[in-house]
N, C-alpha and C positions, 0 to 999 in steps of 0.2 A: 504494500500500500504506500503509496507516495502522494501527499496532495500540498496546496498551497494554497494560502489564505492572508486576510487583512489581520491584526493583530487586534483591534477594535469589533470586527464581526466575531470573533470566533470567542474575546473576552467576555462579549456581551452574552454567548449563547453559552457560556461555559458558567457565567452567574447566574443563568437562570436553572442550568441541572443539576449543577453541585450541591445545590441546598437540600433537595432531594434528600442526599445520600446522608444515612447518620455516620455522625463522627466514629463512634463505638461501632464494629460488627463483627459479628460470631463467624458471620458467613463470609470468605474473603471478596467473592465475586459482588459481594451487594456494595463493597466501597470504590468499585471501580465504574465507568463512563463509558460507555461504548460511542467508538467512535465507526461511521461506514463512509469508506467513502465512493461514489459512482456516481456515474453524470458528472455533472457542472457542480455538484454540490458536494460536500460534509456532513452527515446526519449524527446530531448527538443526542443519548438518549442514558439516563438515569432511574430507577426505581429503589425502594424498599418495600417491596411486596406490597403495599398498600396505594401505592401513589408512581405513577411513570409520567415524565417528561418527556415529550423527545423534538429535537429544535433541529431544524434543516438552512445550515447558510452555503451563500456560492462561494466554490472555492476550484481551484484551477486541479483537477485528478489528472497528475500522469500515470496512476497506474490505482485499478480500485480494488477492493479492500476492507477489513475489518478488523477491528485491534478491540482489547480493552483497556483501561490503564485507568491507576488509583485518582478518582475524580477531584478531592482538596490541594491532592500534589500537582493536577497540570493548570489546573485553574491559578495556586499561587505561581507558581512558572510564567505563566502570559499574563497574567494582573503585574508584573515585577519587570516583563520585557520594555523597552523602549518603547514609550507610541509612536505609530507610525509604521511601524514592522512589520516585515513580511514574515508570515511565520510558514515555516515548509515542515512539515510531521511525515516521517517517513519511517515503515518498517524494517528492521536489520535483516539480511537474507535467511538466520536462522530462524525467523522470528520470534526472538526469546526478547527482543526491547525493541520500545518504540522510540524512536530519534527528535527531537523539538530542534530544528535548528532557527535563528532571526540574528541577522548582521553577525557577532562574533561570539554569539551566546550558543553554547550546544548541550543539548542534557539527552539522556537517555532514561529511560523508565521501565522496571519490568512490567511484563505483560503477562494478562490470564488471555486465554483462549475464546474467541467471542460465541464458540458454540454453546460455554456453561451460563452467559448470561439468560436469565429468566425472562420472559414475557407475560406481562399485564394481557392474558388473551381478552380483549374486551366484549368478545359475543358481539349481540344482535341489540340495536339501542330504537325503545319502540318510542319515542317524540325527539322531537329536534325541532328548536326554533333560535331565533337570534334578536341580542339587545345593543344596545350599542357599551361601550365599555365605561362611561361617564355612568346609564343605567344599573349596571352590575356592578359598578362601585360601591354605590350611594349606596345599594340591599348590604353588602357585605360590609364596609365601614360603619354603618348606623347599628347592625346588632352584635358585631363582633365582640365586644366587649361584654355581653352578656353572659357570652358562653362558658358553659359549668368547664372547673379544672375537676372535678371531684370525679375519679374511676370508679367508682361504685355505681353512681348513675351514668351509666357511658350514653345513655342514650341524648344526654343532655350534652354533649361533647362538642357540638357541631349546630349546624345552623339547618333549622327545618326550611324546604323550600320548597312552595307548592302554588297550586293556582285557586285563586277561590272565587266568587258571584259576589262583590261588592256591591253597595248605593250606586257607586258612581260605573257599574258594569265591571266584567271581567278582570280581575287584578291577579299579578302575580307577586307573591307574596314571602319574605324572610323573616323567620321569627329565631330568636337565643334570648334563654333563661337561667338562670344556675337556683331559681326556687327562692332567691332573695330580691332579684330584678328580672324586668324582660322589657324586651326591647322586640318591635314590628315595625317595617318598615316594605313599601308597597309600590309596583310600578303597574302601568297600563299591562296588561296580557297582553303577550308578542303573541302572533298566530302561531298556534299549532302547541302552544302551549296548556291548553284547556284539557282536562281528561287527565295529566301527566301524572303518574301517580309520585304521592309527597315524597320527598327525599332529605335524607338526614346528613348534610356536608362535613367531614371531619375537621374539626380544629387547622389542623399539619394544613391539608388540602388547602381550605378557606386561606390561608398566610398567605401558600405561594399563589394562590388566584388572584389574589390581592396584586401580586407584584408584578404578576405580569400584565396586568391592567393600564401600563404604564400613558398612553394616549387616547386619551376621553373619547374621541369621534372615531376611535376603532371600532371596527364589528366584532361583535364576540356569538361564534356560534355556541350552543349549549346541547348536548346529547344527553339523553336519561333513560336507565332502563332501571328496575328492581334495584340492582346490586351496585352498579357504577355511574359516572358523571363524567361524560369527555368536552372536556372546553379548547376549543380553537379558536386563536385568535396571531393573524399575522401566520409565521411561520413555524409557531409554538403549539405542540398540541399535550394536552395534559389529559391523562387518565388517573380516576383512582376509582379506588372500594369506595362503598357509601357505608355509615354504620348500621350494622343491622338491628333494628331496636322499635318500638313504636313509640312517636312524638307524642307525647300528652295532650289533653283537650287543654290548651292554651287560653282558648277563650273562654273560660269558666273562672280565671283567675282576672280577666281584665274586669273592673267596676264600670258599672254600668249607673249607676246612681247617687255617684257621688255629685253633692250637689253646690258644695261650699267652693267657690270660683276665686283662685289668687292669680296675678297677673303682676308680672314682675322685670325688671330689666333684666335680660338673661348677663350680660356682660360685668352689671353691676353685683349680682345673686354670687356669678361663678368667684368672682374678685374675694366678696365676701365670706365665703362659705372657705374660701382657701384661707384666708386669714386667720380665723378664731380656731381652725384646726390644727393649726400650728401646734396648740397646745394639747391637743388631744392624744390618747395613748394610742401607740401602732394597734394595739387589739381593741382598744373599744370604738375609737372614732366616731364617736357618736356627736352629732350637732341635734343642740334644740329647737324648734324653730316654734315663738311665743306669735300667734296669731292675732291683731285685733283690729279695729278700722282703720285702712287707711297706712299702718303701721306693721311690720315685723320685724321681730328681735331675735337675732341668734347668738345662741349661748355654748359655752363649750364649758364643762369642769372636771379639770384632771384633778383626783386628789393627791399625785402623785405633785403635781408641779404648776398649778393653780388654774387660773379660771381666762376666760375671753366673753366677751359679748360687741356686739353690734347692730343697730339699728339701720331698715333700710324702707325710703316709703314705699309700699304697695298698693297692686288696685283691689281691695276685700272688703266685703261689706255684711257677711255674715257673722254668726255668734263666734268669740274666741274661741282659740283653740291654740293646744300645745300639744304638737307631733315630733318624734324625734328620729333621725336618717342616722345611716353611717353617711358620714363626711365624702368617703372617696365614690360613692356610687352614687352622690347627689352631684358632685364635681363630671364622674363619668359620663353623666346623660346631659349636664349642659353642654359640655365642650360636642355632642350632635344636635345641637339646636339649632336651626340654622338664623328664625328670623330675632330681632332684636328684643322683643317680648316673648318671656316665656309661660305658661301658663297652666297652673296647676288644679287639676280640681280635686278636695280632701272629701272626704266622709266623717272620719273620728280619729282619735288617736291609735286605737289598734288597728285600723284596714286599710290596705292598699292604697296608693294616691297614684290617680295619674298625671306624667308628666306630657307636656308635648308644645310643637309649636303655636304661638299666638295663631296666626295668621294660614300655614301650613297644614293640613292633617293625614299626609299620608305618613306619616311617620308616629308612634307612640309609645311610650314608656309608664310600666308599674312597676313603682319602690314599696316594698314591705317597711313598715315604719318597724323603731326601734324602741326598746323601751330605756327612756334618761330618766 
């Protein structure tokens, strides 16, 4: 195998599959990158049995070919080459190492066999539709933060994504909860998305779809069957496993009757809420939030290392009320609020509050209050 390449094309695709690969592995073939090369192009491709990348850039093949080689070793090699560089990757005739040559740099690397690498066989994918990459952002960025760490409940690991019959017609929908928040957030139905059956996107997966989202007005197609998720976009295509689990009735936790209306500068809220936490303990972090017309006061007291409060006007005009949050998941759902007012409607001190946009409402947030 002999090819040649830009030093920038081949860095760029070599960031997006290394990440893939875990650091640690049992199995030696799972830390290596396959590399193919035929045609005009390079194919590179990476998994850990869960999740497969595979990125296709042009590159000059005098002779084609397929190697593998340890995927964090050739990625730091071309991230460390001069930019600008031609990079030429060529097999040794016994094929026991693969050669990096650019300008006066030469490395060699051993090699596994590209027949022991595995295949993500992806089967037969029964919807397929497409959003644009600004769309699939917005679902992924608004609930990612939601999503449970806790392996007990794996089902909660990842981001439900399904299509459902809105008010406002057909919506396709991303929902994450860890049991203490949730976060929903909803685009028009792309065709062909209707019927799809809900799927449960992994944590891992959700990261790197993120990253390769990198240009808003890109197409992103979406594939979905039972078990897996293939997203293409540009010249990246990504498979994985989906978790096998069933998503809980989500909407039985969202308040429907909460009737006590607060309206707030979200920018002034988020400023605030960071402040008086300051003093708060890494484990309890709890803020008070003292409701009454016109007025809220929040209060924070460590007994460990004293107390904070602050005042901020709001628009509320119902009976007081004193509710208490953790601090970092009142902070978490601001910094997704998009418009300048943010809008709260409470029930009581023990139940759910929902947060969300003033002006916006495809997008909403339930915080389980705390007890201060």
């Amino acid at each position: 195998m002999k090819a040649t390449l830009e030093r920038t094309d081949l860095l760029k695709s070599l960031t997006h599959v290394h990440r893939v690969v875990e650091r640690r592995n049992t199995i030696p073939i799972l830390s290596n990158v396959l590399l193919r090369a035929e045609g005009g192009a390079l194919q590179l491709k990476a998994t850990d049995l869960d999740l497969e990348i595979v990125e296709t850039v042009p590159a000059m093949v005098e002779m084609g070919g397929a190697t593998t080689v340890p995927a964090h070793m050739i990625y730091d090699i071309v991230r460390k080459l001069p930019d600008g560089s031609q990079v030429v990757l060529e097999t040794t005739s016994d094929n026991a190492t693969l050669e990096i040559r650019a300008g006066r740099s030469r490395f060699s690397l051993q090699m596994l066999p590209e027949t022991d690498f595995p295949d993500l066989t992806a089967g037969e994918f029964s919807h397929g539709f497409s959003l644009t990459a600004a769309e699939f952002r917005k679902l992924i960025d608004t609930t990612q933060f939601a999503i449970s760490t806790e392996e007990t409940r794996y089902y909660l690991n990842g981001i439900y994504m399904h299509s459902v019959d809105g008010a406002k017609g057909p919506r396709f929908r991303a929902v994450a909860t860890d049991g203490h928040r949730l976060a929903q957030a909803e685009v028009t139905a792309p065709s062909g998305s209707m019927g799809m059956p809900g799927v449960i996107v992994p944590r891992k997966t959700v990261g790197e779809i993120q990253k390769l989202l990198e240009t808003p007005d890109a197409n992103v197609q979406i594939e979905l069957s039972e078990t897996k998720i293939r997203i293409t976009t540009g010249a990246v295509v990504l498979t994985s496993k989906l978790i096998d689990g069933t998503f809980p009735d989500y909407g039985r936790v969202i308040p429907q009757g909460n009737d006590k209306e607060m309206r707030v500068d979200r920018d002034e809220f988020k400023e605030a809420v960071d402040r008086v936490s300051t003093i708060s303990s890494e484990r309890g972090r709890a803020v008070k939030l003292s409701l009454s017309e016109g007025r809220m006061v929040l209060a924070v007291n460590n007994p460990d290392s004293g107390s904070a409060t602050e005042e901020l006007a709001v628009e509320y005009e119902s009976t007081p009320l004193e509710i208490g949050f953790n601090s970092r998941y009142l902070l978490d759902i601001a910094n997704q609020l998009t418009s300048d007012t943010a809008l709260f409607r409470l029930a009581d001190s023990g139940s759910p509050t929902l947060i969300q946009d003033n002006t916006i409402d495809d997008c909403i947030f339930v915080l389980m209050p705390m007890r201060v």
